[in-house]
C-alpha positions as CSV (number, residue, x, y, z in Angstrom):
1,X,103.8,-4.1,-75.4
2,X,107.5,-3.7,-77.0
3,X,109.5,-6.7,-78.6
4,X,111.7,-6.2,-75.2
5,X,108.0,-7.4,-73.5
6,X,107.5,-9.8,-76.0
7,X,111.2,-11.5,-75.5
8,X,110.9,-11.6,-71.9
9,X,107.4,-13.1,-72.2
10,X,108.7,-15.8,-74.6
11,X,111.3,-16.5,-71.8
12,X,109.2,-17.1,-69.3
13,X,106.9,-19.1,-70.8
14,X,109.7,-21.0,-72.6
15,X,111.5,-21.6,-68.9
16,X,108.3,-23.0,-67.7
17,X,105.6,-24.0,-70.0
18,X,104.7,-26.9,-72.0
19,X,104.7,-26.7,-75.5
20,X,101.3,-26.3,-76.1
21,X,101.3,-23.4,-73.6
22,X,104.2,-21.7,-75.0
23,X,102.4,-21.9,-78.5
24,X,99.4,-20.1,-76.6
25,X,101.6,-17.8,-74.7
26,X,103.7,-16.8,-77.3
27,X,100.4,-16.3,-79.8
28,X,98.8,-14.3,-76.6
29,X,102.3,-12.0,-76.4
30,X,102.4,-11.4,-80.2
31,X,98.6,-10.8,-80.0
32,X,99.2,-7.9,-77.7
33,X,101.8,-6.4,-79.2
34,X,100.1,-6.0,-82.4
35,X,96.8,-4.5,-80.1
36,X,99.5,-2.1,-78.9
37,X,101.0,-0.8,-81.6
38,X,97.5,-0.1,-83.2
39,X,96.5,1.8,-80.4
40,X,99.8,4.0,-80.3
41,X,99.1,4.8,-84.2
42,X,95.0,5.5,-83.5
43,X,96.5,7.5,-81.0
44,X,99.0,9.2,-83.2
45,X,96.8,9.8,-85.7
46,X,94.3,11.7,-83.8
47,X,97.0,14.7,-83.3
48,X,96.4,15.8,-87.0
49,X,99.3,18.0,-88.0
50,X,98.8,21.6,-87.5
51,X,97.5,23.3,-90.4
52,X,99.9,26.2,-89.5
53,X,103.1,25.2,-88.6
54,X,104.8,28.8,-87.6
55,X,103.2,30.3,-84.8
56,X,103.5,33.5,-82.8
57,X,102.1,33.8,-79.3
58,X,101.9,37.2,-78.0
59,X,102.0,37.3,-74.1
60,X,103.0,39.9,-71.0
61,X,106.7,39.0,-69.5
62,X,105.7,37.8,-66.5
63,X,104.8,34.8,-64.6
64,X,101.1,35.1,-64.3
65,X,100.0,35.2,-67.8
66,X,103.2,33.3,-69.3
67,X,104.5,30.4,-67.0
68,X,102.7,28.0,-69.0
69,X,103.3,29.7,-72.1
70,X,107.4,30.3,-71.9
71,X,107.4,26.9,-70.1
72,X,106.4,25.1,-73.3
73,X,108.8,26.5,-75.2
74,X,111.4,25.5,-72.6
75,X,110.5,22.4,-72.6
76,X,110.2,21.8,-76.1
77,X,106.2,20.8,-76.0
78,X,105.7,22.9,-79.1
79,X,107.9,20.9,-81.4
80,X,106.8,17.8,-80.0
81,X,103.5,19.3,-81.4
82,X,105.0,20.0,-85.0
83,X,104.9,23.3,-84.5
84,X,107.8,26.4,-84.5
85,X,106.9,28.8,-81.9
86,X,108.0,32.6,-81.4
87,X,106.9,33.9,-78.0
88,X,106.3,38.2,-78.6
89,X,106.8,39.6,-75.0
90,X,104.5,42.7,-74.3
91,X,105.0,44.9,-70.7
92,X,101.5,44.9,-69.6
93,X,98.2,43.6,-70.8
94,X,96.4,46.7,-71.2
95,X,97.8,46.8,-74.5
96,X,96.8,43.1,-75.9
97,X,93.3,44.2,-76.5
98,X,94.8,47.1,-79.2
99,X,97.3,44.8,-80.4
100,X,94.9,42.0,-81.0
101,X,92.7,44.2,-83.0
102,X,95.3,45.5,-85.5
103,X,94.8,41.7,-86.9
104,X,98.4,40.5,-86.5
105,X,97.9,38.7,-83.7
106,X,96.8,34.5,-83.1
107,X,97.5,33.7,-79.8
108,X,97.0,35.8,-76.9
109,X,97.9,35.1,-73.8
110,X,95.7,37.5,-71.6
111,X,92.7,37.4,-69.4
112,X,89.5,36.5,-70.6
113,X,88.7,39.8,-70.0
114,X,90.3,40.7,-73.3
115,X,87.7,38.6,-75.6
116,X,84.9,40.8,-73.9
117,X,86.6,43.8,-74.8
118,X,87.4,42.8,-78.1
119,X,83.8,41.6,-78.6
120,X,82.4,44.8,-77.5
121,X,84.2,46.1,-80.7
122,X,82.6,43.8,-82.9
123,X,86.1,41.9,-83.2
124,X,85.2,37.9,-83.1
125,X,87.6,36.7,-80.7
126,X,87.3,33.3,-78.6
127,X,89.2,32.6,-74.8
128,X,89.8,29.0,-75.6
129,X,90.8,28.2,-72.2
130,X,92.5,29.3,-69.1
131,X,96.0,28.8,-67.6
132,X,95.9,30.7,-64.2
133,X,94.2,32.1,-61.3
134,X,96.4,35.7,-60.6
135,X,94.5,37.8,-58.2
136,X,97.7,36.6,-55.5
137,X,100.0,38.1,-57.8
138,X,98.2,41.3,-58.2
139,X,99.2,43.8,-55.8
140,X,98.6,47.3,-54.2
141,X,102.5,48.5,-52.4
142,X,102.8,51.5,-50.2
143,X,105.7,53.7,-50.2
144,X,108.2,53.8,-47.8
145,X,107.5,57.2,-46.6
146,X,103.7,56.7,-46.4
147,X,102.6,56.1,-42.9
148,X,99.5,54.5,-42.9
149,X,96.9,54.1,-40.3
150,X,93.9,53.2,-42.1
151,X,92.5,52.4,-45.6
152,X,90.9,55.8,-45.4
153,X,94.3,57.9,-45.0
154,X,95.2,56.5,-49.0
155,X,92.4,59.3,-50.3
156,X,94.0,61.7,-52.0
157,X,97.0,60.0,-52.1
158,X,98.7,59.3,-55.5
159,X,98.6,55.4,-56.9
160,X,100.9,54.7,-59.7
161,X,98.7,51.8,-62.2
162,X,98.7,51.9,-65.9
163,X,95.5,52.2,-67.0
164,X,93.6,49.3,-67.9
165,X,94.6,47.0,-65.0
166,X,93.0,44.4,-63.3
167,X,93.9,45.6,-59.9
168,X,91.4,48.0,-60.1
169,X,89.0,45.4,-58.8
170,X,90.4,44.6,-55.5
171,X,91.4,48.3,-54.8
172,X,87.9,48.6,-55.7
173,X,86.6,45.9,-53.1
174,X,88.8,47.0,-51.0
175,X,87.1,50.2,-50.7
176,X,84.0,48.8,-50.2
177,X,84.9,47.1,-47.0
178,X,86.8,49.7,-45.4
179,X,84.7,52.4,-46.3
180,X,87.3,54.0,-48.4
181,X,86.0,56.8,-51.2
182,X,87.2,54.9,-54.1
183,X,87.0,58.8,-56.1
184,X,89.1,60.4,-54.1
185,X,92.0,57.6,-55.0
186,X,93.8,60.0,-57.1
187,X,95.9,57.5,-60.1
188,X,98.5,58.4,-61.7
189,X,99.1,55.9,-65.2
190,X,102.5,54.4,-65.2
191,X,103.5,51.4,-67.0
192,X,105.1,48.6,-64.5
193,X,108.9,49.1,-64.7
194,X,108.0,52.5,-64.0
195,X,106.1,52.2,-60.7
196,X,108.8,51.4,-58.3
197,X,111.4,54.6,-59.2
198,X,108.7,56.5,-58.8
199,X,107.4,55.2,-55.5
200,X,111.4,55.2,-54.5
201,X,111.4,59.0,-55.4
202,X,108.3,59.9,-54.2
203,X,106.1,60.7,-57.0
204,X,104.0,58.4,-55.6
205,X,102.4,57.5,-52.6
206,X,101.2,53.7,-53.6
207,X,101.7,51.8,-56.5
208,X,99.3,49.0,-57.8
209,X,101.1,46.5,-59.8
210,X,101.6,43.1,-60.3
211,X,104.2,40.3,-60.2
212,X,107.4,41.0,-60.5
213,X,107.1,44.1,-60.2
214,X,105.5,44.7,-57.2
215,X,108.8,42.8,-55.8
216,X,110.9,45.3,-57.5
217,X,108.6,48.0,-55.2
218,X,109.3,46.1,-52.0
219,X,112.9,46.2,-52.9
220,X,113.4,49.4,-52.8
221,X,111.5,49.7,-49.5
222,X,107.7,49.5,-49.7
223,X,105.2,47.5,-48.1
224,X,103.1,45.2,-49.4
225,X,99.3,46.0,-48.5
226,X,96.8,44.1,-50.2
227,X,96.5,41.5,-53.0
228,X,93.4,40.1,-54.8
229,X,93.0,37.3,-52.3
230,X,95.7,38.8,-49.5
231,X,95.4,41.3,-46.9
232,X,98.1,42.9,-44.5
233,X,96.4,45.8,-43.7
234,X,95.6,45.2,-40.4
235,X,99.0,43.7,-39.6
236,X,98.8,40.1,-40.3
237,X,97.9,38.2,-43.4
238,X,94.6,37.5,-43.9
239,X,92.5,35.9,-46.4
240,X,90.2,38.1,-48.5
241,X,88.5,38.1,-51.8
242,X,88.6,41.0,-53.6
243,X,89.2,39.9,-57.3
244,X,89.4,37.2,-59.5
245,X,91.8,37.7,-62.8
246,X,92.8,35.2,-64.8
247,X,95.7,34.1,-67.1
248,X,94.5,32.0,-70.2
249,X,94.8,31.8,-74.0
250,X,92.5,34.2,-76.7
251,X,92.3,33.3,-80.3
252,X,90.9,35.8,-83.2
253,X,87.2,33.2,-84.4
254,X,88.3,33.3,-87.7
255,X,91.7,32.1,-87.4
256,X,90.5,29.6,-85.0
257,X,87.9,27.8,-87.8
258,X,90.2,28.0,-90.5
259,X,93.2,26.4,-88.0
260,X,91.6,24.1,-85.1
261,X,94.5,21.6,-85.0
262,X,97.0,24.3,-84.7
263,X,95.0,25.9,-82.0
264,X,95.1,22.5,-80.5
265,X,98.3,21.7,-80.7
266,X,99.3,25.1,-78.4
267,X,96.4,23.9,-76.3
268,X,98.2,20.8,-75.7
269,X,101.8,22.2,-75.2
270,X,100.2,24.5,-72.7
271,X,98.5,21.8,-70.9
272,X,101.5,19.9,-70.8
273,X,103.5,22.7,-68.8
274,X,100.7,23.1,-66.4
275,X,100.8,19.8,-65.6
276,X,104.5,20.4,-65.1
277,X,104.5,23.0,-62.6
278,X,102.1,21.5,-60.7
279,X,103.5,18.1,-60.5
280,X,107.2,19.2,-60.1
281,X,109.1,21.3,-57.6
282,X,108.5,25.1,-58.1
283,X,112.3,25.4,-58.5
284,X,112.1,23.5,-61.4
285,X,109.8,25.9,-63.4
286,X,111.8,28.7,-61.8
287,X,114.7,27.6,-63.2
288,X,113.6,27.0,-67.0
289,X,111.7,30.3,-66.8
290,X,114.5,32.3,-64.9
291,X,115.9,33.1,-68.5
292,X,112.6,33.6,-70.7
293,X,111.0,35.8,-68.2
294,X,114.1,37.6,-67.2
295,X,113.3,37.2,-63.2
296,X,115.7,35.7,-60.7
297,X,115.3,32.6,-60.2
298,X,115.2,33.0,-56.3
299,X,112.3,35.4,-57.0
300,X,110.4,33.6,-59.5
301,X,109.5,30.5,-56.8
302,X,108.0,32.8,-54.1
303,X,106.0,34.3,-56.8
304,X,105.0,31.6,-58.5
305,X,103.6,30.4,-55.2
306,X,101.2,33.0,-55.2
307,X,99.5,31.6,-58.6
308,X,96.9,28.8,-59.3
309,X,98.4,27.4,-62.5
310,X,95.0,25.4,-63.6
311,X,93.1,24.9,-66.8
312,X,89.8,24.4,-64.8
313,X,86.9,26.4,-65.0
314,X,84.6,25.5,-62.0
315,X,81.7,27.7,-60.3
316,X,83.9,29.6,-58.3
317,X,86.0,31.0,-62.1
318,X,83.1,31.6,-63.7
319,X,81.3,33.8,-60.6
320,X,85.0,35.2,-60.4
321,X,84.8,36.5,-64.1
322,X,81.4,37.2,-64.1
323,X,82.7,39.6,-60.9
324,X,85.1,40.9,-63.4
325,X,83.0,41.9,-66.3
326,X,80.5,43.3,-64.6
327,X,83.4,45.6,-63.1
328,X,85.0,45.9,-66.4
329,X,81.3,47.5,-67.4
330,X,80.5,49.6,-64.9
331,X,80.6,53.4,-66.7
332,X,83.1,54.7,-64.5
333,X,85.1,51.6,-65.9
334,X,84.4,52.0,-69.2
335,X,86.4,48.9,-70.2
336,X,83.3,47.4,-72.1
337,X,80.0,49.4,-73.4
338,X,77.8,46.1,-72.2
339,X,78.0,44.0,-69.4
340,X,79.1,40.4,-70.5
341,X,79.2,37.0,-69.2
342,X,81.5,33.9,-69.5
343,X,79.2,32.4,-71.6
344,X,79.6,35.6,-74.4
345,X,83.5,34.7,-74.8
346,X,84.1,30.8,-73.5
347,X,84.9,28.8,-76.9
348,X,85.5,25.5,-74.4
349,X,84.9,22.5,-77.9
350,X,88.6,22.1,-78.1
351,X,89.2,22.0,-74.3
352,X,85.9,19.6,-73.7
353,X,88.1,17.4,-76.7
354,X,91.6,17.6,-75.0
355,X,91.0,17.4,-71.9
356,X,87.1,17.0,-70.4
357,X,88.0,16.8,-66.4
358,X,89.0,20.7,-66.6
359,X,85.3,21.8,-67.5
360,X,83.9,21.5,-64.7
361,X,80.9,24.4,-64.1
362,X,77.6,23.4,-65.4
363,X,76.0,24.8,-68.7
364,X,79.1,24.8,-70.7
């Protein structure tokens, strides 16, 4: 209760109580207040200032992986947490795992994917909790000159993907259904922004990319064939599921036990902007992250429709990345040496702390 409350209660009573009441009422008013501010100091004091104050979080430019992330920083949540954040844009997230284990690195913003590779090097590395579901965002485009009948008619045919990517899986799936000969998918590694001038020119036949630039493909006159959970292949959408990837935030163990309220506080600020694209008009977002991510604003909202920004991790996320590691193992994968579960990477203690109703699966 504020003085302004305690005022106005003093009025009231004062307009129609008797003086014993008022003496009560009053007592009662002051009584609260006091109760009040307490609480809002307990409350206070439970955010302990972050043991490290300047903080650099490394994540890909796009709005998958970094809504939440850039969004933050837009928004200011980070100061409000004490701390002064640099966000270090990378092109695509094959390259966090590398980047991460050159030891320069404290926050990633990457699948949890990542931690299992990292682990499979013997680098301690915790996901710490997730900020997105992406599998809408990640795309397979056809060229504009490919003339497609069937699944089957794209062996042989040349797929731009850098190497690495999580699309992999639903091509993969995708295979699977339509009977397609998943070795005879002849890839071609090209980074993102180098996919659609190439599928423009004709170097390749398909690209498999995702968000934005599998818009900058259909721009320049592809056709958007499949995503993890889309398909238009048999000319209408229809749901599928062919992959779950995820979006969330990795942190190096030791950095993590020598730091927890730091790593809490970005927890916080990234909870905080997931609550705020999901309770406020997509346009919103689109507008604060226009800038940051360097994607239209008029592109950004259709796009960011296609994500689940959500820090839950239910049955259906952890079967989706248990999906995904065992791909990730598979030899003619190679991603990791040993197949690994959620349970090998999930650090959830901080996320259990902050915010209990978004562990949901049992066992963790």
């Amino acid at each position: 209760m504020s003085i302004v409350s305690v005022v106005a209660c003093w009025r009231r009573l004062g307009a129609s109580g008797s003086g014993v009441e008022l003496f009560v009422g009053v007592a009662f008013c002051l009584q609260a207040m006091t109760f009040t501010i307490g609480s809002s100091a307990v409350a206070e004091g439970e955010h302990t200032p972050p043991e490290v104050k300047q903080v650099e979080i490394w994540a890909v430019r796009d709005p998958q992986e970094a809504a939440a992330i850039a969004l933050a920083g837009e928004l200011g949540y980070y100061k409000d947490e004490g701390l002064n954040a640099t966000i270090r844009w990378i092109v695509s997230g094959t390259d966090m795992a590398s980047l991460v284990a050159s030891g320069q690195i404290n926050f990633a913003g990457e699948s949890a994917l990542t931690s299992a590779i990292l682990k499979d090097k013997g680098i301690d590395i915790r996901y710490v909790m997730p900020t997105s579901n992406i599998a809408g965002t990640q795309c397979v485009v056809v060229g504009p000159n490919l003339k497609i009948g069937s699944p089957k008619e794209l062996e042989g045919k040349k797929i731009g993907m850098a190497a690495g990517s999580g699309v992999a899986i639903a091509i993969g799936n995708m295979a699977k259904q339509y009977g397609v000969d998943y070795t005879k998918l002849v890839f071609v590694n090209l980074q993102p922004p180098d996919q659609a001038p190439a599928l423009s020119r004709g170097d390749i036949d398909a690209m498999a990319v995702w968000q934005p630039w599998a818009l900058a493909g259909i721009k320049l006159g592809g056709k958007l064939y499949f995503t993890g959970n889309r398909s238009y292949i048999e000319g209408k959408e229809q749901p599928v599921n062919w992959m779950y990837l995820d979006g969330g935030l990795n942190v190096p163990g030791k950095f993590l036990e020598k730091n927890p309220n730091t790593v809490k506080a970005v927890m916080r600020a990234l909870l905080r902007a997931t609550d705020y694209i999901n309770n406020n008009p997509l346009e919103r977002s689109a507008e604060l992250l226009s800038q940051p991510l360097n994607v239209p604003k008029e592109d950004l909202v259709p796009i960011m429709k296609q994500n689940i920004y959500s820090a839950d991790i239910d049955q259906t996320v952890v079967d989706g990345l248990t999906e995904l590691m065992a791909f990730g193992a598979d030899p003619k994968i190679g991603w990791t040496g040993k197949k690994f579960t959620p349970k090998d990477v999930y650090d959830l203690r901080f996320l259990k702390e902050l915010a209990p109703e978004h562990v949901k699966a049992s066992g963790f």
